[in-house]
N, C-alpha and C positions, 0 to 999 in steps of 0.2 A: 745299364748297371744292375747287379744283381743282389742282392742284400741275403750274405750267408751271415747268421747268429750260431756261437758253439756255447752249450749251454755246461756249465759243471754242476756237479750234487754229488756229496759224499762227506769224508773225513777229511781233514786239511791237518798236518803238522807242519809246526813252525818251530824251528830252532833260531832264537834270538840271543847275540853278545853286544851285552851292554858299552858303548864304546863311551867311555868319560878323559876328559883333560884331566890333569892334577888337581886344578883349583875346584874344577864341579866335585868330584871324586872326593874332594875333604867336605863340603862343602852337606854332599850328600850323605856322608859318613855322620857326621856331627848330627842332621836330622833324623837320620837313624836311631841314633845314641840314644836322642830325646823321648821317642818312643820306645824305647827297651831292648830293640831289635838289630840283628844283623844286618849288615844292608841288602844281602843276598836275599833275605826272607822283605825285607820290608818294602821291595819294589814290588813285591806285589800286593802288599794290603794298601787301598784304594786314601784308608786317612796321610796314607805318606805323603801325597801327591799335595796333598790339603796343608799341611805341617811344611812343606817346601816353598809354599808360596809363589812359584814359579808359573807363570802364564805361558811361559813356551812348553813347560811339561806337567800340565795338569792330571796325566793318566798314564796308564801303563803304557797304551798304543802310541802317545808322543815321547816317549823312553828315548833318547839317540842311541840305536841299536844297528846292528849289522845282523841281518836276516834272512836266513833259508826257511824255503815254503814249497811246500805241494802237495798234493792229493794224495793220499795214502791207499794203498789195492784192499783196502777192504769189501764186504758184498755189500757195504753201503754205497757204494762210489757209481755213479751214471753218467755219462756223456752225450749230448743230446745233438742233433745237425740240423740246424733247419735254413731251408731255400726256402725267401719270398714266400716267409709264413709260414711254413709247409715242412713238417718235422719226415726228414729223409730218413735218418737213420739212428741207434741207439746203440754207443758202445759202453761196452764195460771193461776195465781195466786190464782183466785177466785177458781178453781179446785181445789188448796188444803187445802181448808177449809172443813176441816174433821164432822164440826158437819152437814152438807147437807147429812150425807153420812150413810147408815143404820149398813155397814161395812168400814174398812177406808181402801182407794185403796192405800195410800203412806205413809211412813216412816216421819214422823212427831215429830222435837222436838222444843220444844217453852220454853224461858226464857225470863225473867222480866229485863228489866235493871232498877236496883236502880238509882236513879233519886233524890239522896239527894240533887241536887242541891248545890254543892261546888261552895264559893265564888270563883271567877274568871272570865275570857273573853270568853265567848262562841261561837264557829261562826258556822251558819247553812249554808249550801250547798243543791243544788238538781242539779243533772246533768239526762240528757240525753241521750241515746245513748245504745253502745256496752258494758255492766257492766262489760263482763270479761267471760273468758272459761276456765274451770274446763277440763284436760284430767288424765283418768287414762288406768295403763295398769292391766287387768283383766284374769281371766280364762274364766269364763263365764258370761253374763250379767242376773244378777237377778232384778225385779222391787225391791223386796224386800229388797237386799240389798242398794237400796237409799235411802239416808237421806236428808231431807229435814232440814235446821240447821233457826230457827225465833228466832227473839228479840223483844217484848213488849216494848214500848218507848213512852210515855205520848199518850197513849190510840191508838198506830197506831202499824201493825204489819209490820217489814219487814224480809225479806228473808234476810239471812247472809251469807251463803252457802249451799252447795251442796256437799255430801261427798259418799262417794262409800263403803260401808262395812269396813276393815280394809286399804284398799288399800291407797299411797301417790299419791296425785292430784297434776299437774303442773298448777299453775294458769295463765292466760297467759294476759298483759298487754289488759287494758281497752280503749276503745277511747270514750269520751263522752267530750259533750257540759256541761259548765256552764249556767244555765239558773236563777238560784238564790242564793245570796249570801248576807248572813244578820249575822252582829255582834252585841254583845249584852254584859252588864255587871249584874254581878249577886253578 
């Protein structure tokens, strides 16, 4: 067995809607109030969290949200392949954009997020950094069988994962920087 790691680095946007029941949703509101704030704006400042007393949701990140995420094609973004150690290969995003290409060199699958726009609290993210490593254990390493996993998200494409033929991926925690964070009500 063969131990292929897929390394990410770049930008990451995440689009997160806040999913609440009635009772949390008043519950939340009310703590809002307390501090001055809308609740839109006050899920994100860090004392809300504090003023809620809630041990199941001490932070933004434990928020009960519904979440789109992926790499963004800026020239920050690097994809990394390494066989048993051994860094094979280096892509970058604009590489796999398959219409440049007379034949297609990568496994390519692309879907639409519906985008109906559900009333609710929206909040936009972009981080920086270390996205996260994909390891799987293999027989042999085919290009072929890599899949490249896209999401269509109001006219931007990102990367969402990275998956290996049949095989189970251990995804391995992220380190990134917040560099923007914007809520919004819809």
């Amino acid at each position: 067995m063969e131990k292929l790691r897929i390394n990410v680095f770049g930008e990451l946007f995440t689009l997160k809607r806040v999913v609440l029941n009635q009772m949390a949703q008043d519950y939340y509101e009310l703590i809002a109030n307390r501090i001055n704030q809308p609740l839109h704006q006050a899920v994100l400042d860090p004392f809300f969290y504090y003023h809620l007393k809630l041990n199941s949701v001490d932070s933004l990140e434990k928020l009960p949200c519904e979440k789109v995420s992926g790499l963004m094609n800026t020239n920050k973004n690097q994809i990394e392949i390494w066989l048993e150690g051994k860094k094979i290969l280096k892509i970058k995003l604009d590489e796999l954009n398959q219409d440049q290409y007379l034949f297609p060199l990568y496994n390519i699958k692309k879907s639409v997020h519906n985008n109906q726009n559900n009333s609710g609290i929206y909040i936009e993210q972009k981080e920086i950094g270390f996205i996260g490593s994909y390891e799987f254990k293999i027989q042999k390493f085919e290009m072929a069988d890599l899949q490249f996993d896209f999401l269509e998200i109001n006219n931007q494409l990102l990367l969402q994962s990275v998956n290996y033929s049949n095989f189970k991926s251990v995804y391995k925690k992220k380190e990134t920087l917040i560099t923007y964070q914007n809520s919004f009500l819809i």
